[in-house]
C-alpha positions in Angstrom: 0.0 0.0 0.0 1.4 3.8 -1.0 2.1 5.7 2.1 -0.3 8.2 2.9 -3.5 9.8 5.1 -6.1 7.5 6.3 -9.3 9.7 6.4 -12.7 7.9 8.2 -15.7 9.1 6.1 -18.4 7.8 8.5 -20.0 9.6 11.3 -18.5 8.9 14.3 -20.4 7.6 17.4 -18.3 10.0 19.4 -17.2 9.7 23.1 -17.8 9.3 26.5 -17.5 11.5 29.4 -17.7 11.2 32.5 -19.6 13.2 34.9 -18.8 14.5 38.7 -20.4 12.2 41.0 -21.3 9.7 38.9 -23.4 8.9 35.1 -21.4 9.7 32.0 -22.6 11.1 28.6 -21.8 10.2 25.4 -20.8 13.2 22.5 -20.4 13.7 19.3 -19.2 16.4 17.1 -21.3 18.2 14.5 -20.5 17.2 11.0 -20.8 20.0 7.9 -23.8 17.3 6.4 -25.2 17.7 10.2 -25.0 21.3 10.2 -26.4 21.6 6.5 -29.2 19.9 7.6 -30.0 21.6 10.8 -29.7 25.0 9.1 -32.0 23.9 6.6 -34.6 23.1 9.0 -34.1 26.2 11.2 -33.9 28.7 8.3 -36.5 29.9 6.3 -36.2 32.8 3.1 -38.4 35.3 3.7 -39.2 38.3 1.5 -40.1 41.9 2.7 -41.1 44.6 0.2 -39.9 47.8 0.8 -39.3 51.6 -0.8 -35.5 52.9 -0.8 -35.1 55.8 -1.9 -38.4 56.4 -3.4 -38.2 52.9 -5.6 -39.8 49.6 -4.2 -37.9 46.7 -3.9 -37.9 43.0 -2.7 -36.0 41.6 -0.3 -35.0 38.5 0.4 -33.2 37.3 4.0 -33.0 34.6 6.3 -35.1 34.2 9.1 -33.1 31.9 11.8 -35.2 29.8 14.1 -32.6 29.9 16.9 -34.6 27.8 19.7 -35.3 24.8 17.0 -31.1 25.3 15.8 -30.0 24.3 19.4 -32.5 21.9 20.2 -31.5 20.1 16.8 -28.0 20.8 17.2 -28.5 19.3 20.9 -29.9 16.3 19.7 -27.0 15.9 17.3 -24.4 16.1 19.2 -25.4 14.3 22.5 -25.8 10.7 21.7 -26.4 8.4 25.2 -26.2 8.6 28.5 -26.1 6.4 31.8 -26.8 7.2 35.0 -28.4 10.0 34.7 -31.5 10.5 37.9 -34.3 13.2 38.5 -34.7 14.8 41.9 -36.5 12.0 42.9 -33.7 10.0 42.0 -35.5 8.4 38.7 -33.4 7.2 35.8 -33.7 10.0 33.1 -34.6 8.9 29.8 -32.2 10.1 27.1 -34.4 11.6 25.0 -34.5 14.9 22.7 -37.1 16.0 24.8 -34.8 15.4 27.9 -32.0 16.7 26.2 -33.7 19.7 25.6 -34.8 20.2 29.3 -31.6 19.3 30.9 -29.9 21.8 28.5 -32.2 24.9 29.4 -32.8 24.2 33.0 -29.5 22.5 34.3 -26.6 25.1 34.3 -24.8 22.1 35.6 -25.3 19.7 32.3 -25.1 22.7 30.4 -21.9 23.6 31.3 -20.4 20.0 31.3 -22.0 19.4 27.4 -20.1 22.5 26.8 -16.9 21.8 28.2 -16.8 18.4 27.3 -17.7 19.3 23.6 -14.9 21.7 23.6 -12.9 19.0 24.6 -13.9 16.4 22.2 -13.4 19.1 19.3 -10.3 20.0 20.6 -9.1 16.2 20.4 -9.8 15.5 17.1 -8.0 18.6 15.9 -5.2 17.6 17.4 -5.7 14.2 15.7 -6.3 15.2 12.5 -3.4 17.6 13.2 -1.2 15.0 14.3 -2.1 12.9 11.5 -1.1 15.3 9.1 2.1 15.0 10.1 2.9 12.0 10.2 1.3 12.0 6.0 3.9 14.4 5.5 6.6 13.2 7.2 8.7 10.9 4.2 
């Protein structure tokens, strides 16, 4: 086989993090086909008509549904979790529903899916980076 860069064309199922005090969530990163597809749900054209300058025109824009963008891109991008309990220590259902809910009214998952999504992106830059040169490298 010719030396060069091994590329993996298929989604990945991501990785797990682990949480303080137990249960651990499982992330992925948000592909461009991911975000083509959650833009084109969340966006719709719109058109305005308006006078400039004494002439009408028609305008066209973008009108971004920002609520249905991050639940969509929430859904993406966290895949499974264990471990996970209510107040009344109930096992959570993972969910986009719950998804949703834990990322608008736990500060505490919120920051963590953050964090740990920075993380994971932050990995497989170094990987690809790393990766890169090792392809160059003769």
């Amino acid at each position: 086989m010719e030396q060069g860069t091994i590329l993996n064309m298929e989604e990945t199922s991501g990785a797990w993090f682990e949480m303080d005090g137990g249960g651990r969530v499982q992330l992925r990163t948000l592909t461009y086909d991911s975000l083509k597809r959650i833009t084109k749900q969340s966006t719709r054209k719109q058109v305005t008509f308006k006078k400039v300058e004494g002439t009408p025109g028609r305008f066209e824009y973008e009108d971004v549904d920002e609520d249905l963008k991050n639940e969509l891109f929430w859904d993406h991008c966290i895949v499974a979790w264990e471990n996970l309990f209510d107040s009344k220590e109930k096992a959570i259902p993972c969910n986009k529903e719950n998804k949703i809910l834990l990322m608008t009214r736990s500060s505490q998952f919120l920051k963590f899916i953050t964090s740990s999504l920075e993380a994971l992106s932050k990995d497989e830059e170094d990987r690809t980076q790393g990766a890169e040169k090792n392809s160059s490298t003769p």
